[in-house]
N, C-alpha and C positions, 0 to 999 in steps of 0.2 A: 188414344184410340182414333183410326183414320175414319174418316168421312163413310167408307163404303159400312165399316161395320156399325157403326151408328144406326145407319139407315134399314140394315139390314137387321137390327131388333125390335122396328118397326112391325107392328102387326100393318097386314092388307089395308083396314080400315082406316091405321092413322097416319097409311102413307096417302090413303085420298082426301083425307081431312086436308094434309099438309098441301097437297098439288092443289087441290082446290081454292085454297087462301095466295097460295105463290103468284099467279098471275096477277092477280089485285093487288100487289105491291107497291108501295111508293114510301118517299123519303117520307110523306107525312104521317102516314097509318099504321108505321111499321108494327110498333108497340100494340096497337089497338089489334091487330092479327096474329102476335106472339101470344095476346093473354084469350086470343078464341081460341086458338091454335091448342092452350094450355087446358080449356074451360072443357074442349072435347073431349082431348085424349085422357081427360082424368073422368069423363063420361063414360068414355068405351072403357078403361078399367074396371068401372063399379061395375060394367054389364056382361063383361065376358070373364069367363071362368079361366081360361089360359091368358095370364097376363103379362106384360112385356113391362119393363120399367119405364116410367114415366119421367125418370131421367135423362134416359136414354132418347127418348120421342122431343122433348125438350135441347136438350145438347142438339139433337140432327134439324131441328127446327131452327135453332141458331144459328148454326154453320150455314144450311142453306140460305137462309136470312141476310146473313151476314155478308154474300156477295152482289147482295144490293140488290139495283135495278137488271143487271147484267143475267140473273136469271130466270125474271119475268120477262125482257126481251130475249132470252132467248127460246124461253116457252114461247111465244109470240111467232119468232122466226120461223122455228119448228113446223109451227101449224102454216105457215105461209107454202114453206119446201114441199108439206105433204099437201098440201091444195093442190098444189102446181106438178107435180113431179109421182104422188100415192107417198106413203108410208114409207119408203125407202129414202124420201127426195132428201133429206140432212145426210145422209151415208153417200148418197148420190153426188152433192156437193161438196162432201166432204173427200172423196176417190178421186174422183173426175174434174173438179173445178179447184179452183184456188180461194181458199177463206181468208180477207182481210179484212185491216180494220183501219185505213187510210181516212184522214179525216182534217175540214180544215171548220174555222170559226170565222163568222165573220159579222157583225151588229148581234153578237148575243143568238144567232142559232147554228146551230152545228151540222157541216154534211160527213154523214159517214158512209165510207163504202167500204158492204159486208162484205161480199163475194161474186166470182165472175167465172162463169162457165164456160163451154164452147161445144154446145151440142152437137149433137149428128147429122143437124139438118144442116149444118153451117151457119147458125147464129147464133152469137155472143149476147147471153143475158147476163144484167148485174142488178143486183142487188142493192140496196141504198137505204142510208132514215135520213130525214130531217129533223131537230130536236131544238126547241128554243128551252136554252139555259137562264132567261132571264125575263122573261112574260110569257103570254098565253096566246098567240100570236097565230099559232097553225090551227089546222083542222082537217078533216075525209077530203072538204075538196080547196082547198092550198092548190093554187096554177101555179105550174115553172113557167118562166123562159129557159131553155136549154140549148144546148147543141144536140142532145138526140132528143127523141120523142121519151116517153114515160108514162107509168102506170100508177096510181096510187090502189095499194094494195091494202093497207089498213094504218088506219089511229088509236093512239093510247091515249087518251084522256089524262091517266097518271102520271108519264112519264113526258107527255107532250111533244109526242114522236110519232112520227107519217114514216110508213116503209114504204119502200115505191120497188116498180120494177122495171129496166130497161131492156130492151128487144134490138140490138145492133149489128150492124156490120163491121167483121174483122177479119184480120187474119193470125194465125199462129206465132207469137213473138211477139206481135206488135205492140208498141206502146200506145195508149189510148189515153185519152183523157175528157171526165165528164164536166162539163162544166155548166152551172146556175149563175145565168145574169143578171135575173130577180124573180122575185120573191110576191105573189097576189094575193092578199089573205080576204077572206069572206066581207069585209067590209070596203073592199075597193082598194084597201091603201097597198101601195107599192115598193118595196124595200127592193134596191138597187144592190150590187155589190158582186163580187167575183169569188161563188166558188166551185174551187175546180179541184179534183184528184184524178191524180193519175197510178192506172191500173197495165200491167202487161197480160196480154191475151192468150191465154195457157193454150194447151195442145187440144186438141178438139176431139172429143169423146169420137171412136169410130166405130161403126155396126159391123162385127163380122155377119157376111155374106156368103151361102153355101148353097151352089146350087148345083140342085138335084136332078136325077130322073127316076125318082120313086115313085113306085104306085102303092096306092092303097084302097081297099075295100070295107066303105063306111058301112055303120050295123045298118041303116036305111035302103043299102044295096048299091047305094052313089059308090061307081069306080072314079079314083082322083089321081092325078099326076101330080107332086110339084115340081114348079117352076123352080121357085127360088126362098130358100129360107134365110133371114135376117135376125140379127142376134143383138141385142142391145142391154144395155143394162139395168133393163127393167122389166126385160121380156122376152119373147121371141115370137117372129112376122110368120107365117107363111103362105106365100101365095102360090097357088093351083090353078087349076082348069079341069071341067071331068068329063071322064071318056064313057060315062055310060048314057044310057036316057032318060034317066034321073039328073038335069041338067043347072041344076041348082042348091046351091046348099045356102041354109040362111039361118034365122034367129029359131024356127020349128024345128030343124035338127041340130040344133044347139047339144043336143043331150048325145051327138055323135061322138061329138068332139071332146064333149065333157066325160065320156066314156074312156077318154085317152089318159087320165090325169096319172095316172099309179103308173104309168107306164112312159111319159116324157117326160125328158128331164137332162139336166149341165151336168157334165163331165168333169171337173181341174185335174190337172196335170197329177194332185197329190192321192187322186182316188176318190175324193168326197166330191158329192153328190148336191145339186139343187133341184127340186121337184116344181115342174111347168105346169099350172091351170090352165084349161080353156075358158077366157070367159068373153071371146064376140067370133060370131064367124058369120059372113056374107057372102055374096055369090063368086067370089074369086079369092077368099082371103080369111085367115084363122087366128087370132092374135092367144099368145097365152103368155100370160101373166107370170108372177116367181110368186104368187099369192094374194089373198084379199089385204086391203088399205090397211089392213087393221095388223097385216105382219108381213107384210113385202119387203123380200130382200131386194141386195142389188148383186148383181151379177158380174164379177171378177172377171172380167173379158180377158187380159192380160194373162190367165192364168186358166182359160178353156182347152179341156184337151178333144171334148168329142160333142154330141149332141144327139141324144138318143131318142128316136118318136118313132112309138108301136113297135116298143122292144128291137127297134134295128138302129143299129149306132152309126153313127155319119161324123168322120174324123173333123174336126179344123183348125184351119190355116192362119193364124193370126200374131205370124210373124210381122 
């Protein structure tokens, strides 16, 4: 039986038992989270009348178990992508950037590099852990020496693993390479040593840009032109200027724009549909969303046939 249908005899409740126990994972505890893991879901059997075999919740508890620490970090990862990027940001990384797993060892800790983007702004962020395989050595605030600057974005205590984030300059193709000189752990001491991975700096996410001369007639009675609409893959820009004497639009008539929502919305080439929120508008500028953090897609640029806002479709060009 594969992995999906396993999982997929899972009642609701003992798939949150199970996610709940996963990120606490480590090579020490494994067993002591197999037999909670067991202690619940033979709980939630006694107490619910529609019951799922407790075989089955067991076997998929295994299997996921069984791929180690690899899916507590990448639970971990997860929530890093969606900090940084909303709900979409792993699909985001996952389209747009390059996911690797380059890694070198050197005195017992380990540098990995995850993955490396190339946004729309023009910079190249990457991804990275530190992991000591043989003490207890890092911590939250572990100093690099590097050649770029860096971010420490979180610590696992478990696994003994700092994720960091770097913010660079590159260009398209380029071969890059990060490299740690040493190593400053919370008690002063100094671990010297060379490591370096080298990553190439993939194509860089572009914003289609459509620009318009639309007008529109907000429910507030604001008349508005846009300038220019921006499309990204997370969202969509629009910036205006208004032509009546209602000369402002801001966070009070939020509920204009948010009046737009059934009615804007991405086009693909195949006919299918993504539906665009309003959720910030200021006095020259509307941003909306492809939905809240909690189910944000990402936006197929490559494959944009049109862009419709207030039922009028606006073609584009992203050859």
């Amino acid at each position: 039986m594969k992995t999906n249908q396993l999982i997929s005899d899972l009642s609701e409740t003992q798939i949150d038992e199970l996610l709940n126990y996963a990120p606490t994972y480590s090579e020490q505890n494994d067993k002591n989270i197999m037999n909670r893991f067991i202690e619940k879901t033979s709980e939630i059997k006694k107490k619910h009348t529609k019951k799922r075999p407790l075989i089955a919740a067991v076997m998929a508890a295994s299997l996921l178990f069984s791929a180690g620490l690899v899916y507590a970090n990448s639970d971990k990862l997860t929530a890093i992508y969606h900090g940084i990027f909303g709900e979409g940001g792993t699909s985001y990384i996952n389209q747009y950037g390059t996911v690797l797993n380059n890694e070198v060892v050197h005195d017992g800790i380990q540098l990995r590099l995850l993955s490396v983007i190339h946004n729309p702004s023009g910079d190249v962020m990457i991804f990275f852990t530190l992991t000591d395989k043989t003490d207890d050595r890092l911590s939250k605030t572990t100093k690099l020496h590097a050649n770029f600057g860096w971010d420490n974005l979180d610590y696992d205590s478990a696994t003994k693993t700092i994720t960091y984030m770097a913010d660079i300059n590159g260009e398209q193709s380029q071969t890059m390479t990060y490299s740690i000189h040493s190593i400053t752990t919370d008690n002063g001491k100094k671990y010297n040593g060379n490591w370096s991975v080298k990553f190439k700096v993939p194509a860089q996410v572009k914003t289609l840009e459509i620009f318009a001369n639309n007008n529109f007639s907000l429910h507030n009675g604001a008349n508005v032109k846009f300038d220019k609409i921006s499309l990204d893959p997370l969202g969509l820009t629009i910036n205006f200027h208004t032509l009546s004497s209602i000369n402002s639009i801001n966070r009070d008539s939020w509920v204009d724009w948010d009046g737009w929502n059934n009615n804007t919305f991405v086009t693909y080439k195949d006919g299918t549909t993504v539906n665009l929120y309003a959720y910030m508008a200021d006095n020259n500028r509307a941003v909306f969303s492809t939905g809240s953090r909690a189910n944000r897609k990402v936006i197929d640029l490559k494959n944009v046939a049109s862009i419709t806002i207030e039922n009028q479709k606006m073609p584009v060009s992203n050859k």
